[in-house]
N, C-alpha and C positions, 0 to 999 in steps of 0.2 A: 398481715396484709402486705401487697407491694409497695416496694419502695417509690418514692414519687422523683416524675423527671423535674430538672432543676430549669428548663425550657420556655414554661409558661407557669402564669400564678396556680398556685395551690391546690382552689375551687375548681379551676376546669380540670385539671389532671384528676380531683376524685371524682367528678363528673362523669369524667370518661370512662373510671373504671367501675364506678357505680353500673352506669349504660351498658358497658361489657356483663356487667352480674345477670341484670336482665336480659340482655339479650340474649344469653347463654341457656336462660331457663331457670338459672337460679333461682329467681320468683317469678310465680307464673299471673297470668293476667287477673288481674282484682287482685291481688295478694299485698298484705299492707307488708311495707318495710320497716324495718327494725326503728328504732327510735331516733332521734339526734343525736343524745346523748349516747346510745351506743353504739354509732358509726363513730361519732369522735374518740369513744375508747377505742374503739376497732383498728380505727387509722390514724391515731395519736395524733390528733388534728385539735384546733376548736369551734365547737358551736357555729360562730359564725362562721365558719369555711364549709363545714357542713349544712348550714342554711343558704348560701350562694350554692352549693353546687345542687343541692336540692330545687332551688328559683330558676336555677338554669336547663335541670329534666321539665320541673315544670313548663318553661318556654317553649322547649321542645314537644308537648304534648305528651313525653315519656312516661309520665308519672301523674298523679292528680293530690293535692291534699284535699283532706274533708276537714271541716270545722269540729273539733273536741273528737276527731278519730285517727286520724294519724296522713301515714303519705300510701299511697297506692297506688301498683304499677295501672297503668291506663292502658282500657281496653282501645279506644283511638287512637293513643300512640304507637300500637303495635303496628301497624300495618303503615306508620310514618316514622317509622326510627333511622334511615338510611334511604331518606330522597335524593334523587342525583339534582343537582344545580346546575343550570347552564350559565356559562361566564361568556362573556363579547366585550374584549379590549378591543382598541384602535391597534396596539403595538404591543410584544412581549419583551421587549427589548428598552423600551425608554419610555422613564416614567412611571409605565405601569408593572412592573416587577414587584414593586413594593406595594402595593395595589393588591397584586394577586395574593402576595403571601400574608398580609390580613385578611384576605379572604380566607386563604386556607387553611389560617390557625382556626379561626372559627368553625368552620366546616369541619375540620378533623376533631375537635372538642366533642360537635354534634353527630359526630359521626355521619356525617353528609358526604356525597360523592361530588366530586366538580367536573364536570367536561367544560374545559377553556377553548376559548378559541380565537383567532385575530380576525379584523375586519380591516387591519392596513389599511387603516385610512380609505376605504373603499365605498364606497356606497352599496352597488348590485353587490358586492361580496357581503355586506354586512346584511342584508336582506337574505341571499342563501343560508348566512349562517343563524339566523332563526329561526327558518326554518326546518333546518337541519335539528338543531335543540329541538324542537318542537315535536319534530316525526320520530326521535331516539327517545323520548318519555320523559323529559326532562319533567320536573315539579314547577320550578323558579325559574327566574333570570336574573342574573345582574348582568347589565352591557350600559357600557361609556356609546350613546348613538354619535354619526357624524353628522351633529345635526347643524352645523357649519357647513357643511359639503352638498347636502341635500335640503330639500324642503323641511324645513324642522318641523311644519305645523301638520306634515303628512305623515312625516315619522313617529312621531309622537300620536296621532290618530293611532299607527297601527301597532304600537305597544300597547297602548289602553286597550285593544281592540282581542289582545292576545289571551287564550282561555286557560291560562299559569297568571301569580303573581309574576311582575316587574317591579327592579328598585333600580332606578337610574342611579351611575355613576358619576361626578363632578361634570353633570350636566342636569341644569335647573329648566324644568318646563316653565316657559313664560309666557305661553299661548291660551292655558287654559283657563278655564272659568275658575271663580276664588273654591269651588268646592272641588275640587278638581281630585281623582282619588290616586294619581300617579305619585309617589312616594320616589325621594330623591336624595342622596346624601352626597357633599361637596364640597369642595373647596370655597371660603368667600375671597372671590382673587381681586373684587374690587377693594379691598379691606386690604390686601397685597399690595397692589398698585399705591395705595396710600400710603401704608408701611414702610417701602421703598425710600419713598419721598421726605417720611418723618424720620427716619433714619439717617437721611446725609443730613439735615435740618439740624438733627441734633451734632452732626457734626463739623456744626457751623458753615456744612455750603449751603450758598442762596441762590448762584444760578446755575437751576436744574432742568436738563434737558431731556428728551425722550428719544430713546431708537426701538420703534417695535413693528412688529407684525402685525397685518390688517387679516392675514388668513385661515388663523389658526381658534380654537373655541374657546380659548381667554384672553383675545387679542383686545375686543370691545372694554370687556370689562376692568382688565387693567391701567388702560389708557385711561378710561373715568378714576381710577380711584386715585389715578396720580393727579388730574385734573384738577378733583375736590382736593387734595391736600394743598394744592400750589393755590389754590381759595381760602383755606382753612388759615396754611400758614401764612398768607401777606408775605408768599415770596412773588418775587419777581417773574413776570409773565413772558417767558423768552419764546414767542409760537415758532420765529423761525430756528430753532433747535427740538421741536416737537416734530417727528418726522414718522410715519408708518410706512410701508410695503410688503408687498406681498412676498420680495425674497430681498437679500440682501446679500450683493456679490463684493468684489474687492472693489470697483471701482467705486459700489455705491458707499462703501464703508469708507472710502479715502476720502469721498465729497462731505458725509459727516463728521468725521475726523476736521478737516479744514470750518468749514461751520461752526465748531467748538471751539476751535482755535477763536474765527473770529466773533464769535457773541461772547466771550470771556466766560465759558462755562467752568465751573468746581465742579459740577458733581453730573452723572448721567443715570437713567435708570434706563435698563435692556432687556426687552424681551425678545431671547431667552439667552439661554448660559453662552450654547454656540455664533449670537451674535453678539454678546460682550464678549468671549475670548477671540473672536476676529476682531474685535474694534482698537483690542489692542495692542498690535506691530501698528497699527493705520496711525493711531494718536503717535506714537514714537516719531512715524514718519515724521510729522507737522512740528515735533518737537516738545510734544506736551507730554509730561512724565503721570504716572499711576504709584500710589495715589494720592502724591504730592503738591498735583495741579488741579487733577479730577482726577472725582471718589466714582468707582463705577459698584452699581448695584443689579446682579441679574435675578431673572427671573426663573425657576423651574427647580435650580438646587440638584441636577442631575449630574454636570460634569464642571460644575463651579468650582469646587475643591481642587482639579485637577488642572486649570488655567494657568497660564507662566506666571500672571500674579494671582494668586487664589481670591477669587472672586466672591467678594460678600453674596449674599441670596438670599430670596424670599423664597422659604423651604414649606411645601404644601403637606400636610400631615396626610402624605400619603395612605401609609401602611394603615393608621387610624379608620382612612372612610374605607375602604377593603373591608375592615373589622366591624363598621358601622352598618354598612349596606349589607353584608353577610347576617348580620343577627336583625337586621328589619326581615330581611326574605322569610328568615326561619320564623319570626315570630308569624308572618302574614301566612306559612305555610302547617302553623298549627291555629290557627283563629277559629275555625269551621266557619267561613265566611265574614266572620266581623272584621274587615280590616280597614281599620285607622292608620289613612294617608299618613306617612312622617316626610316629612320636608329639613334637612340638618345640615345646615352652612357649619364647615369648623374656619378657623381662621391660622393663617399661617404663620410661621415666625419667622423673623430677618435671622440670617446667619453670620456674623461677622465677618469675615479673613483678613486680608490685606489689601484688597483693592479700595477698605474704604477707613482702613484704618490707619494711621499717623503713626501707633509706635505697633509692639509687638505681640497686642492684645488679641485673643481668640474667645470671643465668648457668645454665648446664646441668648439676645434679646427678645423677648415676647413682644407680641403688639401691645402699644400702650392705651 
C-alpha cells in the first residue's frame, strides 16, 4: 500500500485512501470490506488507527458497520461522498486564514469540496453571498455572520430558515429559544477577557486598565470577562482607565497613554493586537517604558508577535474551531435528518512575549 503523508495524523490519511478505494470501485455498494485486522496488516498500521479511520467513513455515511457482520460500503453514502461546502468569512486576510485551513484539512480528509468566500465585513454583501452558495448546490454552510453589523435576530432567523445545514463560526446565537437547533462552534472570549487580566495578576500587576473596541463581535464580551476577573481577583477598580471606542486614532491613543500615566497603571489589556502595538510609541511619549512600568496584553494573537516589543496575547484556537465546525457540517450532512444542535465554546490561551514579561521567558500558559 501507499506510503502515508507525514501532514496530518495517521487515521485521516487511511481514511482518505480507504475513500479513494471506494470510490474508484474497488468495492462496490453493499460490499463488506476486508476485516481490521487485515487493513492493519495491509497498511502496517494498528487496530486502533484502523478503527478511527473506519469512525470517520462512518461519520461520513461512506461506509455502514452491522453488529457480528463486518463494515460495508453504504448505499447512502454513495450519492454523499464529495458534497461541496459553502464557507462565509468576514475576511481572508486576518484572523480567519487559520480558520479556513481547519476547515480544509477536514474537508480534504472527507473529500469534501469548499467554495469560500468573503463578506468583508459587509452586510448586503454577506446576504448575496448566500445566496450565491445556495443557487451553486452547495450541501452546507459554515459562515462567521455580521451579526454586530446587522440586525442579529433577523440574521439568525434567515440562517435557521435556509433548506442546507448551518454551523456558525465564533459566533454564538443568543436570541433563540433554549431548544433552539442552530449549531455553533467558538471561541469563549469572555474566558479571554478574564485570562488577560489573570495573567498580568499573576504577574504581580494590580492596576489594570482597559483599551478596547465597542465595534467589533468580541468587543462586549471581552470587556465582561475582564470586568468579572478585576471582581474575582479583589483588584483595584480603576473605571477611569477602562476606556472603549469605536476607532482609535493617534490622538485618542496619546490621551490614553497620559491616563495611564496618571492613574498609576502596571498593566493594560487591548483589544486588539493593532491597538496595543500603536499604544506603544504613545506610552514612550508620556515616559512610561514596556514592560517595566506596564505589562501590555493584546487581544486576537494575529500580529502580536511582530510588535516592537512582542506583545503577550490571548490566542483564539483558531485553526481548531475551522476543524470543529467542519466535522459538525459533515456529521449534520450524513444524519438523514436527525441533527443534534452542537453548541462548542473552546477557550483561549495567553501567549507570553515580552510585553508582559520581566526577564527573557517565552512560554505558552493555558487558562487556569
Amino acid at each position: 500500500m501507499g506510503a502515508f503523508p507525514n501532514t496530518q495524523p495517521l487515521f485521516l490519511s487511511l481514511a482518505q485512501q480507504l475513500r479513494e478505494r471506494i470510490e474508484s470501485g474497488e468495492w462496490a455498494v453493499g460490499e463488506r470490506l476486508p476485516t481490521e485486522g487485515t487493513l492493519a496488516s495491509s497498511y502496517a498500521v494498528g487496530i486502533n488507527t484502523v478503527r478511527r479511520a473506519m469512525s470517520r467513513l462512518v461519520d461520513e455515511g461512506i461506509v455502514v458497520r452491522r453488529q457480528g457482520s463486518g463494515t460495508y460500503v453504504s448505499t447512502r453514502g454513495s450519492s454523499r461522498r464529495r458534497p461541496t461546502i459553502g464557507v462565509i468569512v468576514p475576511s481572508r486576510s486576518y484572523y480567519f486564514p487559520a480558520v479556513l485551513d481547519g476547515i480544509s484539512e477536514v474537508a480534504d480528509a472527507a473529500g469534501a469540496t469548499l467554495r469560500i468566500a468573503s463578506s468583508e465585513y459587509d452586510d448586503a454583501l454577506e446576504i448575496r453571498r448566500i445566496r450565491e452558495h445556495l443557487a451553486s448546490g452547495c450541501a452546507g454552510l459554515l459562515i462567521t455572520p455580521t451579526l454586530h453589523l446587522a440586525d442579529p435576530t433577523s440574521r439568525l432567523d434567515l440562517l435557521r430558515s435556509l433548506p442546507i445545514p448551518v454551523v456558525l463560526m465564533e459566533r454564538m446565537p443568543t436570541d433563540g429559544a433554549p431548544d433552539d437547533r442552530l449549531s455553533a462552534v467558538g471561541t469563549d472570549v469572555v474566558a479571554g477577557g478574564y485570562a488577560a487580566v489573570r495573567h498580568l495578576a499573576t504577574q504581580g500587576r494590580r492596576r489594570i486598565g482597559f483599551l478596547g473596541r465597542c465595534d467589533t463581535a468580541s468587543a462586549d464580551a471581552a470587556w465582561r470577562g475582564f470586568q468579572r476577573a478585576i471582581e474575582d481577583l479583589a483588584l483595584p477598580d480603576v473605571s477611569e482607565a477602562v476606556v472603549r471606542r469605536r476607532t482609535w486614532d493617534r490622538t485618542a491613543l496619546a490621551e490614553y497613554a497620559s491616563r495611564a500615566r496618571t492613574a498609576h497603571l502596571d498593566g493594560i489589556v487591548c483589544l486588539g493586537d493593532r491597538e496595543a502595538a500603536a499604544l506603544l510609541p504613545r506610552l514612550r511619549e508620556v515616559g512610561i517604558s514596556t514592560p517595566e512600568e506596564i505589562a501590555l496584553v493584546a487581544y486576537d494573537d494575529e500580529e502580536a508577535a511582530e510588535a516592537p516589543v512582542p506583545l503577550t496575547a490571548v490566542s483564539p484556537p483558531k485553526r481548531e474551531i475551522g476543524r470543529l465546525a467542519a466535522s459538525t457540517l459533515l456529521r449534520h450532512l450524513t444524519s438523514d435528518g436527525d441533527r443534534s444542535a452542537v453548541r462548542i465554546l473552546l477557550q483561549p490561551v495567553v501567549r507570553m512575549r515580552a510585553s508582559s514579561a520581566t526577564r527573557e521567558a517565552r512560554v505558552l500558559q493555558p487558562l487556569a
